[in-house]
KEGU-515013 format. One record per atom (N, C-alpha, C, O): residue number from 1; residue in three letters; chain; atom name; x, y, z. Coordinates in steps of 0.02 Angstrom, whole numbers, plus 32768, in hexadecimal, padded with zeros to 4 digits. Layout:
N
     i    aa   ch   at   east   north     up
   NUM   ALA    A   CA      X       Y      Z
...
! end
This chain:
88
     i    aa   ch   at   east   north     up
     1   UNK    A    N   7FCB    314E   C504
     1   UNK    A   CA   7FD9    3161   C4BF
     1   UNK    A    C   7F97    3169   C499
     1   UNK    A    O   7F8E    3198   C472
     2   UNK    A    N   7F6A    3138   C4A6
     2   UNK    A   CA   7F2A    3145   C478
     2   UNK    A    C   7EEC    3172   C498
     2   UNK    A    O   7EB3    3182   C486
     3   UNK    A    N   7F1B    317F   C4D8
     3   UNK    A   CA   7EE1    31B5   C4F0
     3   UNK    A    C   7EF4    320E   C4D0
     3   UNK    A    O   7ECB    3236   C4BA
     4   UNK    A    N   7F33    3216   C4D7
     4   UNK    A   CA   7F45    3244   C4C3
     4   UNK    A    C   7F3D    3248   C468
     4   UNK    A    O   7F38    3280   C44E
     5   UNK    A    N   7F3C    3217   C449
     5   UNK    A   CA   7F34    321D   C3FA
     5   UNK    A    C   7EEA    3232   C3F7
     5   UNK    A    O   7ED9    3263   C3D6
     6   UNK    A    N   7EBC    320A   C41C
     6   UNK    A   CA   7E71    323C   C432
     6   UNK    A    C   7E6A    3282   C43A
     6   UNK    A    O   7E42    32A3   C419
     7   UNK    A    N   7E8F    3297   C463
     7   UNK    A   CA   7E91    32E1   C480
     7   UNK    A    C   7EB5    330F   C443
     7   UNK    A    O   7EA7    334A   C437
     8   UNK    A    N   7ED6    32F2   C42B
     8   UNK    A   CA   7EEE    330F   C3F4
     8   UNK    A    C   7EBA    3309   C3A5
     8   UNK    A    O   7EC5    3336   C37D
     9   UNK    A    N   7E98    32E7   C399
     9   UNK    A   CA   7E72    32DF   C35A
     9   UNK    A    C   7E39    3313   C380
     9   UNK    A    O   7E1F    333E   C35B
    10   UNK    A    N   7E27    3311   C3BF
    10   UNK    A   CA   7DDA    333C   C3F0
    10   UNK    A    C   7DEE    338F   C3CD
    10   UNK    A    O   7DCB    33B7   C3AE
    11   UNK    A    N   7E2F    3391   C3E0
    11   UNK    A   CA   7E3F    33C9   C3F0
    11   UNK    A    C   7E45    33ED   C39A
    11   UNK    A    O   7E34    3425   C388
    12   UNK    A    N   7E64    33B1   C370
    12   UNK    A   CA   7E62    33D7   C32E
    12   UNK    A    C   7E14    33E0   C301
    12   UNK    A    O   7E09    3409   C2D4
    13   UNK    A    N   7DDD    33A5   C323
    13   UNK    A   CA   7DB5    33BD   C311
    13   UNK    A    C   7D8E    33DB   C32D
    13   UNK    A    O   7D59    33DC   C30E
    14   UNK    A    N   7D8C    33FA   C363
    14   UNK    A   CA   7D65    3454   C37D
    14   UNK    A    C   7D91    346F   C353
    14   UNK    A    O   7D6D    349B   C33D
    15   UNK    A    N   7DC6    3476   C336
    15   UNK    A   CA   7DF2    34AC   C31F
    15   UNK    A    C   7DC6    34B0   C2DD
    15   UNK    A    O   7DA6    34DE   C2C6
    16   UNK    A    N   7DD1    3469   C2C2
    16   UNK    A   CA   7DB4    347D   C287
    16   UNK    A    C   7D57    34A0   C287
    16   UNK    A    O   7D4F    34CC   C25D
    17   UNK    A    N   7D2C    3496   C2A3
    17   UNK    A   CA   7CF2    34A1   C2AE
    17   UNK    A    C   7CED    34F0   C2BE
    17   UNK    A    O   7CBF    3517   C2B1
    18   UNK    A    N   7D38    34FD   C2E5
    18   UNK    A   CA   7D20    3542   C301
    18   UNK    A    C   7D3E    3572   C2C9
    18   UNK    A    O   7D21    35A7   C2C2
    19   UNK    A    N   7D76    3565   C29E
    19   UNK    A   CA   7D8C    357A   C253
    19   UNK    A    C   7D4A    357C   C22C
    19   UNK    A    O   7D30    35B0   C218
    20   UNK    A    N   7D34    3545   C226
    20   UNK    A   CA   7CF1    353E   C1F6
    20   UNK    A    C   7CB9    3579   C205
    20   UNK    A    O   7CA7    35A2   C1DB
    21   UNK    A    N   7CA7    3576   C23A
    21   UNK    A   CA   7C82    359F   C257
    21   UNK    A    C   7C97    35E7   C257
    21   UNK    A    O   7C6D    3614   C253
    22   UNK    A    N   7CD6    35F2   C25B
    22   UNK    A   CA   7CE9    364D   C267
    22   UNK    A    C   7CE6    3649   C205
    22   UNK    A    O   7CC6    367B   C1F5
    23   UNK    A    N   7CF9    3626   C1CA
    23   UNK    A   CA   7CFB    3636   C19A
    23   UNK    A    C   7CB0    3652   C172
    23   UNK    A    O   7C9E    3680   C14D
    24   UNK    A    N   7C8E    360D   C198
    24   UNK    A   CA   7C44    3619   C180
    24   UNK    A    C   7C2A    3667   C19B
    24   UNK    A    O   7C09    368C   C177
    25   UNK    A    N   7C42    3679   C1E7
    25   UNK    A   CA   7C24    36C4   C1FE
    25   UNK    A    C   7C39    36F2   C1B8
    25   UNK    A    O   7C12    3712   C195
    26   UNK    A    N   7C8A    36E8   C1AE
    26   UNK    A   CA   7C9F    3728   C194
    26   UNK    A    C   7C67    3725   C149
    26   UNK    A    O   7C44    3755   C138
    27   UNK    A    N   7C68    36F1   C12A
    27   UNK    A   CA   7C48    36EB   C0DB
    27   UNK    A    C   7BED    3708   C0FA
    27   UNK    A    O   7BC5    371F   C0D1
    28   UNK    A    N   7BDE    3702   C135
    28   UNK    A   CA   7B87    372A   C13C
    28   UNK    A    C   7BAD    375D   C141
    28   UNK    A    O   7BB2    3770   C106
    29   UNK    A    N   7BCE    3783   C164
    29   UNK    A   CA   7BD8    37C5   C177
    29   UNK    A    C   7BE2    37F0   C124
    29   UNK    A    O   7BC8    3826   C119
    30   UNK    A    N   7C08    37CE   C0F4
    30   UNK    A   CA   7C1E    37D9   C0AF
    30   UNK    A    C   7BF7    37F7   C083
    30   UNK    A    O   7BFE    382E   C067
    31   UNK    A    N   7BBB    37C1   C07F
    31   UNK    A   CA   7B71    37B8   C069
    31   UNK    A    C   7B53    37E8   C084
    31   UNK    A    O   7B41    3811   C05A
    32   UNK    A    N   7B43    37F8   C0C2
    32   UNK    A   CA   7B12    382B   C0E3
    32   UNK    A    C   7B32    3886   C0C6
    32   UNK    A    O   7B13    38B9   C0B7
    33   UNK    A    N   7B83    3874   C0CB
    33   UNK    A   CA   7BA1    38AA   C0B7
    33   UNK    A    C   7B8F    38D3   C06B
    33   UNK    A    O   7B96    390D   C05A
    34   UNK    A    N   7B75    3894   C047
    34   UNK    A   CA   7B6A    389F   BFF6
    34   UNK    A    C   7B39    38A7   BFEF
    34   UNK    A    O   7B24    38C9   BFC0
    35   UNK    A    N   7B09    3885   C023
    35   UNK    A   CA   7AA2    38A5   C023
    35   UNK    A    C   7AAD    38E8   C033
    35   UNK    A    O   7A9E    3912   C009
    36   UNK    A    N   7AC3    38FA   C067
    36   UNK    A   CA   7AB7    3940   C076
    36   UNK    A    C   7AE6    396F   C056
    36   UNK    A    O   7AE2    39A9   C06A
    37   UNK    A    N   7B14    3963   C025
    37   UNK    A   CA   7B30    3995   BFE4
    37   UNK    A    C   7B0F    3992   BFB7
    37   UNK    A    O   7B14    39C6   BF97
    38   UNK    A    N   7ADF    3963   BF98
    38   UNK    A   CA   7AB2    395C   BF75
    38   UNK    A    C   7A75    398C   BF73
    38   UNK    A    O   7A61    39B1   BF47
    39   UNK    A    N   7A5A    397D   BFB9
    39   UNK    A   CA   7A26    39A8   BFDE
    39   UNK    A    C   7A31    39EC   BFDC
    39   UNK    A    O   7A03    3A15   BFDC
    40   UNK    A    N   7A60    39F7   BFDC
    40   UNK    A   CA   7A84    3A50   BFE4
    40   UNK    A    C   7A87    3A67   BFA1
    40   UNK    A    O   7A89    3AA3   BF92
    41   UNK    A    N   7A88    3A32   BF72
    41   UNK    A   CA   7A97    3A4D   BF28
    41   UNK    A    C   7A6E    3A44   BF07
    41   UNK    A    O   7A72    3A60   BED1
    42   UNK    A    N   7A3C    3A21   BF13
    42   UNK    A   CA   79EB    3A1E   BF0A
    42   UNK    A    C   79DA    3A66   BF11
    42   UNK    A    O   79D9    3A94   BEE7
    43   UNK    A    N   79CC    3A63   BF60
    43   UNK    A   CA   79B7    3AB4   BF7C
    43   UNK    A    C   79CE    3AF0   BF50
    43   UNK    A    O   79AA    3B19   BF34
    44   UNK    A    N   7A07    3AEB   BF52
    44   UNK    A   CA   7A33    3B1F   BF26
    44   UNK    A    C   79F8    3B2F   BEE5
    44   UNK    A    O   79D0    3B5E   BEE5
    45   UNK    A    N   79FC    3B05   BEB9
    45   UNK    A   CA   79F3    3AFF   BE83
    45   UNK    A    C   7996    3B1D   BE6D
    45   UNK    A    O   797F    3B43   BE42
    46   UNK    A    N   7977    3AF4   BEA7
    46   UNK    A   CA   7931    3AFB   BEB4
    46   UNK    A    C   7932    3B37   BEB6
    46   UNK    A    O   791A    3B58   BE88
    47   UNK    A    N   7951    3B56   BEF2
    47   UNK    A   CA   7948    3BB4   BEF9
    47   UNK    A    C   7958    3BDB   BEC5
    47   UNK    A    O   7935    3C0E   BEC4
    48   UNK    A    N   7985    3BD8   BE94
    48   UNK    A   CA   7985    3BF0   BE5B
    48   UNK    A    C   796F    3BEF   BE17
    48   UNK    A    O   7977    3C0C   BDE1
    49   UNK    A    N   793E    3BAB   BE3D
    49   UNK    A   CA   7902    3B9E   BDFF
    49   UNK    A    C   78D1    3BC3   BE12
    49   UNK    A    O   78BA    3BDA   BDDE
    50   UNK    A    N   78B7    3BD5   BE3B
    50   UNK    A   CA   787D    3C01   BE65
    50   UNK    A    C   7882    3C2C   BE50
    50   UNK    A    O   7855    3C49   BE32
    51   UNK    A    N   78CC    3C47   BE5A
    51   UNK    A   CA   78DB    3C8B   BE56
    51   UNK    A    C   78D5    3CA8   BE0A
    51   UNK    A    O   78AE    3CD6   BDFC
    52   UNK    A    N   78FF    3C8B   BDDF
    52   UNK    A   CA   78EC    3C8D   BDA0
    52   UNK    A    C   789F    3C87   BD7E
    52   UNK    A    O   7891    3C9F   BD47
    53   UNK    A    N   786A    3C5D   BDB0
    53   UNK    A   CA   7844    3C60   BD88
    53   UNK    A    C   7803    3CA5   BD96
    53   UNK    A    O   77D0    3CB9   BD7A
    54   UNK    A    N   7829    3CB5   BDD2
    54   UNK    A   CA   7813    3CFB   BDFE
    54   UNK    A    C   7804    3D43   BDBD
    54   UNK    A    O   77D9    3D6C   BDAC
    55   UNK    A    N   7845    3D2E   BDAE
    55   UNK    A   CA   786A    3D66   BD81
    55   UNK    A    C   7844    3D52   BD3F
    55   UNK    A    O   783F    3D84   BD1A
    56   UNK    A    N   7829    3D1B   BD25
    56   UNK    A   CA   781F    3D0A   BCD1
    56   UNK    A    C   77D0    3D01   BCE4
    56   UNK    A    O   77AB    3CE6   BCBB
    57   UNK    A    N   77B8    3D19   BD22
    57   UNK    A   CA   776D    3CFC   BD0E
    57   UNK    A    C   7753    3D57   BD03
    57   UNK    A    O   7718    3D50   BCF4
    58   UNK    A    N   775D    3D88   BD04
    58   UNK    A   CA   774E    3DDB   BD14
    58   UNK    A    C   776C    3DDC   BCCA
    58   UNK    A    O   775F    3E14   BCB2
    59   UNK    A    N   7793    3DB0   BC9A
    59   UNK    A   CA   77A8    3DC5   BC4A
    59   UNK    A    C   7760    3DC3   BC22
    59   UNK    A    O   772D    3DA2   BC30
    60   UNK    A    N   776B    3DEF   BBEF
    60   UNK    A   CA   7746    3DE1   BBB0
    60   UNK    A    C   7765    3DBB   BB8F
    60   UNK    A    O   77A2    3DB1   BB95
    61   UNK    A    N   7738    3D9B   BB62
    61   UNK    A   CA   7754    3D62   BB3F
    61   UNK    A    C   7780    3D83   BB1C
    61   UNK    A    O   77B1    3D60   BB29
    62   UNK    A    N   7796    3DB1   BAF3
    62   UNK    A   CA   77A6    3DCC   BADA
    62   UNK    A    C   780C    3DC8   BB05
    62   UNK    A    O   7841    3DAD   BAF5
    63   UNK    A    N   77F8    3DED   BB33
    63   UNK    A   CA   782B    3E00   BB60
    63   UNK    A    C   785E    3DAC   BB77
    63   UNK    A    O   789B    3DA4   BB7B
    64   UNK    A    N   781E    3D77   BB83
    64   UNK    A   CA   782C    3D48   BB83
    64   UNK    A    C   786B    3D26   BB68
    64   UNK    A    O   78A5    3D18   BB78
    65   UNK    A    N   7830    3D1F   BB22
    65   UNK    A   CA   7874    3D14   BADA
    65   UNK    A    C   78A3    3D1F   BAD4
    65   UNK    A    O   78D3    3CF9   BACA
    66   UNK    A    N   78A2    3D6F   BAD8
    66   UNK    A   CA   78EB    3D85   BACA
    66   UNK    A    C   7924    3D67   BB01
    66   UNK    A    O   795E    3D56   BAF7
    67   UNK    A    N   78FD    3D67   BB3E
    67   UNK    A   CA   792C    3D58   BB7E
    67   UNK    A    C   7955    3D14   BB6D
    67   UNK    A    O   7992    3D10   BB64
    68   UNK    A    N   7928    3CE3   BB6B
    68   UNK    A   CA   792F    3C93   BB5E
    68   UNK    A    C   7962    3C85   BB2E
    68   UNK    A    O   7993    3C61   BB39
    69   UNK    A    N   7951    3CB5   BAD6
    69   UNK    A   CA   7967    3CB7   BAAC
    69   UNK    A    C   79C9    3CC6   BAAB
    69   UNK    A    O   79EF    3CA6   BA87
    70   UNK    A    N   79DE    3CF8   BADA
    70   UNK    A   CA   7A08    3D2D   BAF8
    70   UNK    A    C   7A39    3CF2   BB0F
    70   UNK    A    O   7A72    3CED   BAF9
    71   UNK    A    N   7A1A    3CC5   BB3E
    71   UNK    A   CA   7A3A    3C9E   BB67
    71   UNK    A    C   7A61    3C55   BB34
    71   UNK    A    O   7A8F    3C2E   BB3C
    72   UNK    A    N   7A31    3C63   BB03
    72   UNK    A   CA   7A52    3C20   BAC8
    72   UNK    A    C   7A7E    3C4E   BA97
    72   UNK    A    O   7AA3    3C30   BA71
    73   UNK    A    N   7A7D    3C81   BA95
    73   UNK    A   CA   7AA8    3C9F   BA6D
    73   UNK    A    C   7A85    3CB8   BA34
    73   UNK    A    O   7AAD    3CDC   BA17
    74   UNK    A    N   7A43    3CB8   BA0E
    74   UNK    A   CA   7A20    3CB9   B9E7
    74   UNK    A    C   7A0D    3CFC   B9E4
    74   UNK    A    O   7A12    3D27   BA0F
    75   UNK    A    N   79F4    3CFF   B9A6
    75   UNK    A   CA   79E0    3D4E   B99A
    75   UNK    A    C   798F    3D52   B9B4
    75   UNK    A    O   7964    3D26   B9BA
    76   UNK    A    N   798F    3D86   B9BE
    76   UNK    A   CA   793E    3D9B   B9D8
    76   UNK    A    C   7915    3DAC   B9AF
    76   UNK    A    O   78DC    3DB7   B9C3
    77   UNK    A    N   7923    3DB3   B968
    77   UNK    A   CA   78F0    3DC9   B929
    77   UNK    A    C   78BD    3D95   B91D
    77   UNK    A    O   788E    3DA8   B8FB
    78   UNK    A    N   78BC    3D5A   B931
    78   UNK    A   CA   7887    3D2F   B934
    78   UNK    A    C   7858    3D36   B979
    78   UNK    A    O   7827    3D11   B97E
    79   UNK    A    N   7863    3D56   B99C
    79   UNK    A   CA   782A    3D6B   B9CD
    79   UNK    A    C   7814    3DA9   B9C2
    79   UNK    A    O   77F8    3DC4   B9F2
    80   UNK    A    N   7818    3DC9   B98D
    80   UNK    A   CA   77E1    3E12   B976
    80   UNK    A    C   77B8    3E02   B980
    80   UNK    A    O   779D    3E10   B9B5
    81   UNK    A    N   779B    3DD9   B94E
    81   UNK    A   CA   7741    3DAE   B93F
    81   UNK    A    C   7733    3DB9   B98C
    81   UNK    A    O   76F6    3DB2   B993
    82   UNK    A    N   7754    3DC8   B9D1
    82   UNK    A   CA   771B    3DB7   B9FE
    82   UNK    A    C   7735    3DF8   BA30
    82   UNK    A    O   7738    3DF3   BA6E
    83   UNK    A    N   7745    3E30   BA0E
    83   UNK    A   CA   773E    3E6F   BA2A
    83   UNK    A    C   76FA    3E85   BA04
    83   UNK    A    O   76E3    3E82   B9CB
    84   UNK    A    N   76E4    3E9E   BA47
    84   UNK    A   CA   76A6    3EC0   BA39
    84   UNK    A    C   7665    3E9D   BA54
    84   UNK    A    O   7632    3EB9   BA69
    85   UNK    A    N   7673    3E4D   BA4E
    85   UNK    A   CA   763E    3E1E   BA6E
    85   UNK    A    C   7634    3E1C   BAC4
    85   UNK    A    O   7663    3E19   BAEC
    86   UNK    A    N   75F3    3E1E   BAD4
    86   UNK    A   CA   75C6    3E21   BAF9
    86   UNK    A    C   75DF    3DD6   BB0B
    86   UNK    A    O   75E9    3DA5   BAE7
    87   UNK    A    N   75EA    3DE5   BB75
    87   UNK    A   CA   75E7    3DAA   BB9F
    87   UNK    A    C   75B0    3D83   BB84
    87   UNK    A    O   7582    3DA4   BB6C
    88   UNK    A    N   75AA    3D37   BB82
    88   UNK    A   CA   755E    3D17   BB7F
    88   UNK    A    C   7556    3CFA   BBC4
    88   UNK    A    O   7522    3CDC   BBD3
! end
């Protein structure tokens, strides 16, 4: 009787250890899943900062303004003053 109540507590705790253990895999696998969507949306984001700044570094300031201005909804009559001005 008290050998078998042994074999039975052995047996529930590998069970529990090997539960513990497959839960802990799935929560790294979870985590690694969310670095590398992260990483991808980083990237994402990076390349269309490049890209954009590809496109805004060949502006005149001028051209600039208005662009920047455009995107907030704002009028462009406050970037006159810098039509006509010379790159420095």
């Amino acid at each position: 009787m008290l050998g078998r109540l042994q074999i039975i507590m052995a047996v529930l705790a590998v069970g529990a250890v090997a539960l513990t253990g497959a839960v802990q895999l799935g929560k790294y696998k979870e985590r690694q899943r969310g670095a590398i969507q992260q990483m991808q949306s980083d990237i994402r984001v990076e390349r269309e900062r490049v890209k954009d700044d590809a496109k805004t570094r060949n502006l005149s300031d001028y051209d600039f303004c208005v662009q920047s201005l455009r995107r907030r909804g704002v009028q462009s009559a406050d970037c006159e003053q810098l039509r006509g001005l010379a790159k420095e």
